[in-house]
C-alpha positions as CSV (number, residue, x, y, z in Angstrom):
1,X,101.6,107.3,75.4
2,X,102.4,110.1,77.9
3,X,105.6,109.6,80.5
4,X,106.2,111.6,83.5
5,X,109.8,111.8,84.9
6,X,110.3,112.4,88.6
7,X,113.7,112.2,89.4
8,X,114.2,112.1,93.7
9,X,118.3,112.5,93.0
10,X,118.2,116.2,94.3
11,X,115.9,116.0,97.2
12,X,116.5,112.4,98.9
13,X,117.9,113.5,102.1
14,X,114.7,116.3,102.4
15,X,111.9,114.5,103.4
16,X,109.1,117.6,102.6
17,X,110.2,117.8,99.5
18,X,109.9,114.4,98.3
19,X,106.9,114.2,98.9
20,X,106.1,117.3,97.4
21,X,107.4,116.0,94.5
22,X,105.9,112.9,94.5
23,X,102.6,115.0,95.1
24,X,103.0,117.4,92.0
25,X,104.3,114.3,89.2
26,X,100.8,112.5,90.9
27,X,98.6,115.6,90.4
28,X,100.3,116.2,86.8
29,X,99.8,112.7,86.1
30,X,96.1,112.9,86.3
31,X,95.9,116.2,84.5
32,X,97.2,115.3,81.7
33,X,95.7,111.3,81.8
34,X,99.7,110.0,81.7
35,X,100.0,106.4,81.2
36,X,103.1,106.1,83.1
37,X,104.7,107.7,85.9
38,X,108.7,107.2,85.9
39,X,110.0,107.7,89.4
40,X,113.9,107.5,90.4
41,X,114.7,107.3,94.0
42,X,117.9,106.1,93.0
43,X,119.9,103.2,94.2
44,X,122.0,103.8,97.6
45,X,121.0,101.7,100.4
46,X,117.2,101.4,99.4
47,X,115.5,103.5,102.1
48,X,114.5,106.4,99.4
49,X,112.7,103.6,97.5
50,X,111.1,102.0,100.4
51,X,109.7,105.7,101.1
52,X,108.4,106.5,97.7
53,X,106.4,102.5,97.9
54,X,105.0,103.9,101.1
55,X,103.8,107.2,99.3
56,X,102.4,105.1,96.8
57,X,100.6,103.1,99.1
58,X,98.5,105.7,100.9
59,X,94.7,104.6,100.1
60,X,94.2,108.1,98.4
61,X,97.2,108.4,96.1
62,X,96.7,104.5,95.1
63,X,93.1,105.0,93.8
64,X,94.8,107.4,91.6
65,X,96.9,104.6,89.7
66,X,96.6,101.0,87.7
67,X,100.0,99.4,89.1
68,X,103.3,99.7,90.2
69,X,106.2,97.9,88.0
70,X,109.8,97.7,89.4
71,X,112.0,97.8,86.7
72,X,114.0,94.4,86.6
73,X,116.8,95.9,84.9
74,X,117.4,98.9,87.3
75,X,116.7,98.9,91.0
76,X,116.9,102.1,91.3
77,X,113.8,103.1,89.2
78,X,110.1,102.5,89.7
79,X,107.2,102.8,87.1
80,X,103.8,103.7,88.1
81,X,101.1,103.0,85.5
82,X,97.8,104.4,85.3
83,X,94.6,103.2,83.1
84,X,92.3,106.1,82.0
85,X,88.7,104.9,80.5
C-alpha cells in the first residue's frame, strides 16, 4: 500500500502554493497508483481545511480519487483514498 504525505504547515497563509502543492501530491498520486493520499492542513481555526475540501471537490481533481476520510482522531488531518483497477 502506497501513502503520500502532504503536509500544508509551511504554506497555509500562501494561497498559490497550496494549491500547488495539493496539485503535485494529486499528480504524484496518480503516477505512482497511491492508495492514499495523507493531507495536513493543520488544526487552527479550520479555514485551511475548508480550502483543501474545496480543492478536492473541483469535478476534475475528484474523478481522480475513490473517497475522502476525515480522520476521527485528528481534525487536523484528511485522507484521500484512491481505487486503481
Amino acid at each position: 500500500m502506497t501513502r503520500l504525505r502532504c503536509d500544508l504547515h509551511d504554506v497555509y497563509n500562501r494561497g498559490d502554493e497550496i494549491d500547488r502543492a495539493l496539485r503535485e501530491v494529486m499528480a504524484e498520486a496518480v503516477r505512482i497508483k497511491a492508495s492514499v493520499v495523507e493531507i495536513i492542513p493543520g488544526k487552527g481555526s479550520g479555514q485551511l481545511k475548508k480550502r483543501v475540501l474545496r480543492f478536492l471537490d473541483q469535478r476534475e481533481i475528484k474523478a481522480l480519487y475513490h473517497r475522502v476520510e476525515k480522520d476521527s482522531d485528528n481534525f487536523g488531518r484528511l485522507f484521500v483514498h484512491f481505487r486503481w483497477r
